[in-house]
N, C-alpha and C positions, 0 to 999 in steps of 0.2 A: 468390484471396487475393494482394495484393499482396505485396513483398518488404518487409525492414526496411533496404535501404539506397534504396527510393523513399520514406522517409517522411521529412518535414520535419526530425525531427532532428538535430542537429550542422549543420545549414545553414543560408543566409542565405534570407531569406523575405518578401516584403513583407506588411505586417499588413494583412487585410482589415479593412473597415468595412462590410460586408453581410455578412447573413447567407448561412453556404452551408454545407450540410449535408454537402457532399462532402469539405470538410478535415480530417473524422475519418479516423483510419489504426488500423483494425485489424489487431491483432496476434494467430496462434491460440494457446491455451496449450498446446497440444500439441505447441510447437516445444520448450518449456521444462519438459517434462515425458517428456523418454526415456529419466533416469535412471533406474538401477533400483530404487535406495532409495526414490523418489519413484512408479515404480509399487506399488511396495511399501506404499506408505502408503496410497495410497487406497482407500476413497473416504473421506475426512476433507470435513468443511461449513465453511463459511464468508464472505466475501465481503471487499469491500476496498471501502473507504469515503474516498470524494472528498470534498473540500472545497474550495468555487472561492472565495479572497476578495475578487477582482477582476471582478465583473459587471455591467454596464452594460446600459442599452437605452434609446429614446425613447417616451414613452405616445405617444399616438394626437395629442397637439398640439406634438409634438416637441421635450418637453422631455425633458430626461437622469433616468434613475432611476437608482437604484443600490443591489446587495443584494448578497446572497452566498448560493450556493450547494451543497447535500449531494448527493452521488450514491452510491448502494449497488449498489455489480455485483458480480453472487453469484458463487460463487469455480467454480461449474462454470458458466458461461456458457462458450462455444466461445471470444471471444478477448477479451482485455484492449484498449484504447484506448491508443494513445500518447499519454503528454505533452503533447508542443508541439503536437500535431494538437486536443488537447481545448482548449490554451490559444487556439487560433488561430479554430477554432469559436467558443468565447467569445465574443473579441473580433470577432467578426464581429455581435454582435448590437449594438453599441456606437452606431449609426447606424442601425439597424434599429427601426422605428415599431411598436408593438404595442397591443394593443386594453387589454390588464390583464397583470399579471404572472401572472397562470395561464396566458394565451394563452402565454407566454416557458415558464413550467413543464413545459406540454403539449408543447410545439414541442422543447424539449431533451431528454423522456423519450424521445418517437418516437423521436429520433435515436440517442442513448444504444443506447435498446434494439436499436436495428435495426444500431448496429454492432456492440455489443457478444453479440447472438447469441440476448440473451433481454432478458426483465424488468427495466430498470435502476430503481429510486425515487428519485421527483427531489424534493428538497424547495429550495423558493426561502426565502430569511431576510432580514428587514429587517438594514438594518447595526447596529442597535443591538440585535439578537437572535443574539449569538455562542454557540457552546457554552461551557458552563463549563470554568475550567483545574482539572483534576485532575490530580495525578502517578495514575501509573500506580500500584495495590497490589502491594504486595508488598517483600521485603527483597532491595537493592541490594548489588549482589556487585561494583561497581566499585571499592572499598576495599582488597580484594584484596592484600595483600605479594604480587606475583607480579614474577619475570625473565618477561619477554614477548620471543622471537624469531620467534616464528610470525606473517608477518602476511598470509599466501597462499600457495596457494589454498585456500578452505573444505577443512579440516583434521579430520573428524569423529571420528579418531583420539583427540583428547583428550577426549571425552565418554565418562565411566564412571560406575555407579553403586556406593552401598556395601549390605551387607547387610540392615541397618534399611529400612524402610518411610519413604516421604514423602508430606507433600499439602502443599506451600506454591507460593508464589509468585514466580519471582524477576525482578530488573528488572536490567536493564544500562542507561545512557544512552552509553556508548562503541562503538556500533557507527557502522561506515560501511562503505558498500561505494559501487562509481561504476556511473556507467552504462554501460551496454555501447558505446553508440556514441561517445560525445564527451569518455569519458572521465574527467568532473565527478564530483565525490564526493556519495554523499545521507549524510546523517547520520540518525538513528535511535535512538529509545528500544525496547527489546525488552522483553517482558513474557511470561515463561515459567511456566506454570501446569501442574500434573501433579497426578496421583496412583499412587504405585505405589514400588518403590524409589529408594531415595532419591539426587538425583543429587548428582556432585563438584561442588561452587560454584568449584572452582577451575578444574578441564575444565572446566566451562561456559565460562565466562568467557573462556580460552585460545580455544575454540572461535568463538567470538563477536567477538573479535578477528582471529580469525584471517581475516574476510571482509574487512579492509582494503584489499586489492589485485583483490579480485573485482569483477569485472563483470558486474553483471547486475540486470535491472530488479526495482523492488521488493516486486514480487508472487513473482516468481521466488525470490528471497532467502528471504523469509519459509516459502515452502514447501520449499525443500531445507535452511531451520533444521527445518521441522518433522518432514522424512522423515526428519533425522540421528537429530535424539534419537530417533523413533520406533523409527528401527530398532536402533541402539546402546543404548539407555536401556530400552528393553519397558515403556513406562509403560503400568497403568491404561486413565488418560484424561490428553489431553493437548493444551494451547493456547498456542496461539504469536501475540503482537499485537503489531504493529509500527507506532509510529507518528511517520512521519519527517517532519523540517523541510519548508517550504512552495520549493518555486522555481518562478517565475513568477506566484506568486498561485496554489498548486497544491497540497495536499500530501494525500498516497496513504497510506492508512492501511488494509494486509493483516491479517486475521486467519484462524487455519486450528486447524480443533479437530477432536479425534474426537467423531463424532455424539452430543450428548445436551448437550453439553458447555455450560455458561451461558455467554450472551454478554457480551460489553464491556461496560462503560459506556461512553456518548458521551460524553466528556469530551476537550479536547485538552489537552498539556502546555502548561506554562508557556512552552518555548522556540519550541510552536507559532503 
């Protein structure tokens, strides 16, 4: 396994116009998984759901097509994909002749799969087949009367529960945290689902805030949101969905639930 300072990230790079399967840069998750709150949690299920809205290729008489793209990489596959290494792939097919877009479909799962360790599901969408905008369910704790001085490093300290019993939903649209290498901020809707006692809206939120100045990729985030509560909060059952703004024609949407747990709706926000 390569290193993450040889991957394209924070650097300057000429964009391919051929395909080449080798400018994917896997990443293991077990580099971002030695916390002990996060051994602690698992094995929670999941996966993290790509969306590419920048795809190109030429059919077989080399005119330009254009669609957009879903990827599903399940959240125990051995490593994540980077970023710019996915975008760079992409746009490698942008000049690239293909017989049908399943030929493009096939040709991106193999790859997917084979970096990402296991099974990725590729789905190809005409541009006029978007997902629908749904906000995320649930009640919005960003209203909040709160003094905020916490703004790093993830602080799980302020996550406490009260004596009564909980099952609702709660959504934040103020999270951000950057990336680890370059610095950049992702921004993010968080969608926090439980049952069991019932958590402070107010710690939450403090908490959630408090990734402001962290660094770290956005599969990484959502899963050390989900070992905090886990292990601070002793929910039930418990689901953590994040789903953050697009950069580059890109955006990475983690989900991470204890087993059993119903899944998402595919829907992206308004601001996606």
């Amino acid at each position: 396994m390569t290193t993450l300072d040889q991957s394209p990230l924070g650097k300057a790079v000429a964009w391919p116009d051929r395909y080449d399967a080798a400018l994917l840069f896997p990443i293991a998750r077990a580099s971002g998984r030695d916390e002990p709150a996060l051994r602690a949690a698992l094995p929670f299920v999941g996966f993290d759901l790509w969306t590419a809205y920048e795809l190109a290729w030429l059919d077989a008489r080399g005119k330009p097509c254009v669609g957009m793209a879903q990827f599903r990489v399940p959240a125990d596959s051995p490593n994540i994909i980077e970023s710019k290494s996915l975008k760079l792939y992409l746009n490698g097919f942008a000049m690239t002749r293909l017989a049908a877009s399943d030929t493009l479909r096939a040709t991106i799962a193999r790859d997917l799969s084979s970096a990402a360790g296991t099974d990725v599901a590729t789905t190809i969408l005409p541009v006029t087949d978007a997902m629908p905008v749904h906000e995320l369910a649930g009640d919005c704790i960003d209203d909040l009367a709160l003094d905020i001085t916490d703004y790093g490093p993830p602080n799980p300290e302020h996550l406490r529960v009260h004596e009564d019993a909980g099952d609702e939903a709660l959504v934040s649209h103020l999270f951000r945290s950057n990336c680890p290498v370059t610095g950049q901020p992702d921004w993010a809707s968080v969608q926090l689902r439980y049952r069991g006692a019932r958590i402070d809206h107010d710690g939450l939120l403090r908490y959630l805030i408090s990734y402001r100045h962290h660094n770290g990729f956005h599969e990484q985030c959502v899963e050390q949101i989900f070992a905090d509560v886990f292990a601070r909060c002793r929910p039930d059952a418990l689901s953590v969905y994040a789903r953050y703004t697009r950069r580059g024609g890109l955006d990475i949407n983690p989900w991470r639930a204890t087993p059993g747990f119903p899944l998402p709706p595919e829907a992206r926000c308004a601001r996606q």
